[in-house]
C-alpha positions as CSV (number, residue, x, y, z in Angstrom):
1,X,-33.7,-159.0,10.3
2,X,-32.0,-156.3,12.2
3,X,-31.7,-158.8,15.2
4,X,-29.5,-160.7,12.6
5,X,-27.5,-158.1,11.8
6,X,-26.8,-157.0,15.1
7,X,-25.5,-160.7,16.5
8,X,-22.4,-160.2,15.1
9,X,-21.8,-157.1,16.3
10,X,-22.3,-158.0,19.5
11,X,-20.1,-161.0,19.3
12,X,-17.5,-158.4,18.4
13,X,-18.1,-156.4,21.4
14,X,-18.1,-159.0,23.9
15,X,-14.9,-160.1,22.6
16,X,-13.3,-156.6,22.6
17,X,-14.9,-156.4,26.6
18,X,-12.9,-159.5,27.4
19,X,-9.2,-158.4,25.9
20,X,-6.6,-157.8,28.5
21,X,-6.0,-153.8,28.2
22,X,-2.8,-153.0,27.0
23,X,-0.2,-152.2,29.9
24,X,1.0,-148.5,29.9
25,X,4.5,-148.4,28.3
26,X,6.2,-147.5,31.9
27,X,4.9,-150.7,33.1
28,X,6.1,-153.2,30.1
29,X,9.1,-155.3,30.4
30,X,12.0,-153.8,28.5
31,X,12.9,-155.9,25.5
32,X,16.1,-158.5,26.0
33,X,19.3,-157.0,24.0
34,X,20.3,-158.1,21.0
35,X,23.7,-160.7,21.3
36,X,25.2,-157.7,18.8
37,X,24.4,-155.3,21.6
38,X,26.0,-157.6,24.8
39,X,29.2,-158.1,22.2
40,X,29.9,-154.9,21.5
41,X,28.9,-153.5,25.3
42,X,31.4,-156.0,27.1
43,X,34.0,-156.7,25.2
44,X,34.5,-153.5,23.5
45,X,32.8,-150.6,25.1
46,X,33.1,-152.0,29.0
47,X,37.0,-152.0,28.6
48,X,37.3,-148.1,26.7
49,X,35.1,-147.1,29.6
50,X,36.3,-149.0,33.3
51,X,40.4,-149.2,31.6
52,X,40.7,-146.4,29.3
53,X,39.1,-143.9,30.8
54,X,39.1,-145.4,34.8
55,X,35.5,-144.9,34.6
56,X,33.0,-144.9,37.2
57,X,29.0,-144.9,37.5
58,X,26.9,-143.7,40.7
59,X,23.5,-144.0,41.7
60,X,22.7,-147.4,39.8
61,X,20.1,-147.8,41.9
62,X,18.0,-145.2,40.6
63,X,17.4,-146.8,37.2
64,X,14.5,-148.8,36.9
65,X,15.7,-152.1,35.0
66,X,11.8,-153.1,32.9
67,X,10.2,-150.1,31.4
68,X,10.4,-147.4,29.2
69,X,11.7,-144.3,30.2
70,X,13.6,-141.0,28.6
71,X,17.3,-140.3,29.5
72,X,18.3,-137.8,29.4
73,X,22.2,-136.7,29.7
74,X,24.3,-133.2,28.6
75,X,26.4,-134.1,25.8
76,X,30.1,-133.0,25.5
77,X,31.6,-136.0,23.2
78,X,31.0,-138.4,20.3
79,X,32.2,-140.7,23.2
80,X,28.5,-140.4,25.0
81,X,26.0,-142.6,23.4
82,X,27.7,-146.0,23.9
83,X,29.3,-145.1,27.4
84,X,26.3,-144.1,28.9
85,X,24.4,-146.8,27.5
86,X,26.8,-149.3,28.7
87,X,27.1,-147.8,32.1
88,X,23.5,-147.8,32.7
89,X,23.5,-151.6,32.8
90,X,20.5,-152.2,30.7
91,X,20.0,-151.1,26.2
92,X,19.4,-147.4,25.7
93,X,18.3,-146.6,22.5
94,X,19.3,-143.1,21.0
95,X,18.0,-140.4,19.3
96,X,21.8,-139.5,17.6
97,X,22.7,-136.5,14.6
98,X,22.7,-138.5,11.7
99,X,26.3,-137.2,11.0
100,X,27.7,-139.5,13.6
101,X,26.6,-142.8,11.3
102,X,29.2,-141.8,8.8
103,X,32.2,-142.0,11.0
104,X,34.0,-144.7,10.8
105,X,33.8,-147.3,13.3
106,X,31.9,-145.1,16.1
107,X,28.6,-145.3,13.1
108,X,28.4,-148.9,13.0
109,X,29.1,-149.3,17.0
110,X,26.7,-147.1,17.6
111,X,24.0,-148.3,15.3
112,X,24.5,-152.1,16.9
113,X,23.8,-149.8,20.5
114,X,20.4,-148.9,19.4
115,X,20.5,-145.5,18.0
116,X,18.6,-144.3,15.1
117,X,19.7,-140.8,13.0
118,X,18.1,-137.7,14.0
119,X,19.0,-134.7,11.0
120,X,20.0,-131.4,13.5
121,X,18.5,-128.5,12.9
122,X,15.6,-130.1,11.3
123,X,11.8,-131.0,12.8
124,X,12.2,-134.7,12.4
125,X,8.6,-136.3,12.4
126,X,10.4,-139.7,11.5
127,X,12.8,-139.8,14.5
128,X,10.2,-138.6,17.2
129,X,7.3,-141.5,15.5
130,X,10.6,-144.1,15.6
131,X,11.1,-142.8,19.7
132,X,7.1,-143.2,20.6
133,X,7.5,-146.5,19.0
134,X,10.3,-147.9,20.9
135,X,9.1,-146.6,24.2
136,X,5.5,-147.7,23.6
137,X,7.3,-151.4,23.4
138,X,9.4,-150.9,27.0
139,X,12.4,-149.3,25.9
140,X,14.7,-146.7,27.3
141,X,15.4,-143.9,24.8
142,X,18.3,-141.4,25.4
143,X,18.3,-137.9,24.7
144,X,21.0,-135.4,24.7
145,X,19.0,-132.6,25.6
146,X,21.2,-129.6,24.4
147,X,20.7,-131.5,21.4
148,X,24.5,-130.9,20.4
149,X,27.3,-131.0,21.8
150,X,28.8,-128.4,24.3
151,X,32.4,-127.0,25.0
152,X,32.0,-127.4,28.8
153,X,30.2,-130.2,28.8
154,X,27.1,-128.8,30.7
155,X,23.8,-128.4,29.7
156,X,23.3,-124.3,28.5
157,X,20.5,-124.1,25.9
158,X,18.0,-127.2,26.8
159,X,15.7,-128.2,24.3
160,X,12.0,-129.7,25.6
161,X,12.1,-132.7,22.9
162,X,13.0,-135.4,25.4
163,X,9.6,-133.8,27.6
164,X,7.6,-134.0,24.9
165,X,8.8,-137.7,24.2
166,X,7.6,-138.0,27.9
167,X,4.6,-136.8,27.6
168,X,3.4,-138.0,24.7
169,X,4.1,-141.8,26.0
170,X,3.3,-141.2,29.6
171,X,6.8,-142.3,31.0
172,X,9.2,-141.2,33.0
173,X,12.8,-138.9,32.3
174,X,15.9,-140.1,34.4
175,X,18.5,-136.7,34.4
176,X,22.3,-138.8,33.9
177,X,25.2,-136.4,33.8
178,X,28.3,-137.5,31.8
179,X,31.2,-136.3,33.8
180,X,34.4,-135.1,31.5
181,X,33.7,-136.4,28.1
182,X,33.9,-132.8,26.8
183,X,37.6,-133.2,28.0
184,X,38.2,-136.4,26.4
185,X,37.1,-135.9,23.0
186,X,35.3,-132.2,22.7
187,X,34.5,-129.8,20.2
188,X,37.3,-129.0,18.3
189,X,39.9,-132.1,19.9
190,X,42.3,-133.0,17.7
191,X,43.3,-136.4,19.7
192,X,42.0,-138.0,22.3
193,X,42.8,-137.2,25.9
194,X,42.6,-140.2,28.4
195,X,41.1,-138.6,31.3
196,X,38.4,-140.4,33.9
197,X,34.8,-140.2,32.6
198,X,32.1,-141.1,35.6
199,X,28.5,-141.1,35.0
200,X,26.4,-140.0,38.1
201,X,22.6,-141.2,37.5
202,X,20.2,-138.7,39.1
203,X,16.7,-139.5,40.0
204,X,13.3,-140.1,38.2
205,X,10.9,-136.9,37.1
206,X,7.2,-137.7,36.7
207,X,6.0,-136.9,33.0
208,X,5.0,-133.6,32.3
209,X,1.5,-133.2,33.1
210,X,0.7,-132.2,29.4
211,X,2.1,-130.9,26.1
212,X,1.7,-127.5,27.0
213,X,4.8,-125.6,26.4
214,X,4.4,-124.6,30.0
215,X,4.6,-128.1,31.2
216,X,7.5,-129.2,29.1
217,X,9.5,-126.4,30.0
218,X,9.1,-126.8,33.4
219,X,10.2,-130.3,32.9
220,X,12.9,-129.7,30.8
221,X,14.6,-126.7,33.6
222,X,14.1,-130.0,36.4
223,X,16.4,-131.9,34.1
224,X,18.6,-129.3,33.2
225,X,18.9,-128.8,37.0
226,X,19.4,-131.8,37.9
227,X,22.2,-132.6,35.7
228,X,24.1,-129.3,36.0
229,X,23.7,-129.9,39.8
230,X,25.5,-133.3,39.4
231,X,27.7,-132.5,37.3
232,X,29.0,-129.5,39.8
233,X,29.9,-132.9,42.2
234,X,32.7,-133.7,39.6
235,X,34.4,-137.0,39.5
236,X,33.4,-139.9,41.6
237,X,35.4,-140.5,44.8
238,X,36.4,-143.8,45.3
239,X,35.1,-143.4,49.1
240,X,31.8,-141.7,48.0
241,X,29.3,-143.6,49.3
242,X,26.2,-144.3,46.7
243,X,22.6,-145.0,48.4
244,X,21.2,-148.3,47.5
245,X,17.6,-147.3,46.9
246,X,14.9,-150.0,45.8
247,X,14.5,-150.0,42.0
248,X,11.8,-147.7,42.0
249,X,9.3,-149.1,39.3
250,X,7.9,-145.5,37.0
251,X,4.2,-147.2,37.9
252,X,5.0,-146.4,41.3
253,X,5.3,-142.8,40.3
254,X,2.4,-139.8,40.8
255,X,-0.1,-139.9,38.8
256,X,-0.3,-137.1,35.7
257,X,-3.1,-134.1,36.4
């Protein structure tokens, strides 16, 4: 009798034994944009960004085009989320204050671009569950990391949500600073000032090793560092020359302790 019971258990167990084990989300192939996304990124967003604003990206080569990852970027304008998605050549989906969904035309545009409302100032179980989600399927997920926007455009008071994003899915953060967006549409502007906007890509950070606060912090100071350190390079020369590094894949990155 208990030999009978037991067969199908051990049917079960075989079949588990012989299941392909789910890739690690840094490994996956990021899913294909919508044709919503590649509408509103090239005909509408690529011509604000390379004619409007003479804008420039550097470092292309440092983003990895499959896998998920965490961007993150300072944030100085409601301009950000669908220029630095479109200049990093591949969808970005973003963690954005829910307030920017109910202006007109930038809400829907931004929507199409793959963010997803955030309410500021609030512990948002919701927006950090839809995050892991989308980066346990492959995606890239941008965070501003001051988590509002700043006067100067750097990044001042860093919060350690996008390293606890990392963490908790085992990816990778790429640091992006957003060069002159406060100037184009800050806090405060009236109009809109058509000044350049480049977007200088900095290079990958390993995961924090844990959730510790200690680990995220010291994560979240790399980024901040990174970011203020590019920004301090200002615009993009047209001269400058931008090493062409091989796509470095976040698998090939160290291993977390």
């Amino acid at each position: 009798m208990t030999r009978a019971v037991n067969r199908p258990v051990n049917a079960v167990k075989r079949v588990l034994r012989r299941r392909k084990r789910a890739e690690p989300p840094a490994l996956l192939s990021t899913p294909k944009p919508s044709l919503t996304y590649r509408l509103i990124s090239y005909l509408l967003v690529f011509p604000v960004y390379r004619l409007l604003f003479r804008g420039r990206t550097g470092c292309n080569a440092h983003v990895p085009m499959d896998g998920a990852m965490v961007v993150v970027a300072n944030h100085g304008s409601h301009l950000d989320p669908p220029l630095l998605g479109h200049a990093l050549g591949r969808p970005v989906a973003f963690m954005a204050k829910a307030e920017l969904f109910r202006v007109p035309l930038l809400g829907p545009i931004i929507r199409a671009c793959g963010a997803y409302p955030v309410a500021r100032g609030a512990s948002d179980r919701e927006a950090i569950r839809t995050a892991t989600d989308r980066l346990e399927e492959g995606w890239a997920i941008g965070v501003f990391i001051d988590g509002t926007r700043q006067g100067d455009g750097r990044v001042n008071a860093p919060q350690p949500g996008a390293a606890l994003l990392a963490a908790r899915a085992g990816v990778p953060l790429l640091p992006v600073a957003i060069v002159n967006s406060h100037r184009a549409l800050g806090t405060g502007a009236k109009r809109l000032r058509l000044v350049p906007i480049h977007i200088r890509i900095g290079t990958l950070i390993p995961p924090p090793a844990s959730r510790r606060r200690a680990d995220l912090d010291q994560a979240t100071a790399a980024c901040q560092q990174q970011i203020n350190a590019l920004l301090d390079q200002g615009l993009i020369s047209a001269g400058e020359p931008q090493p062409r590094l091989p796509a470095t894949a976040a698998g090939d990155l160290p291993p977390r302790s």
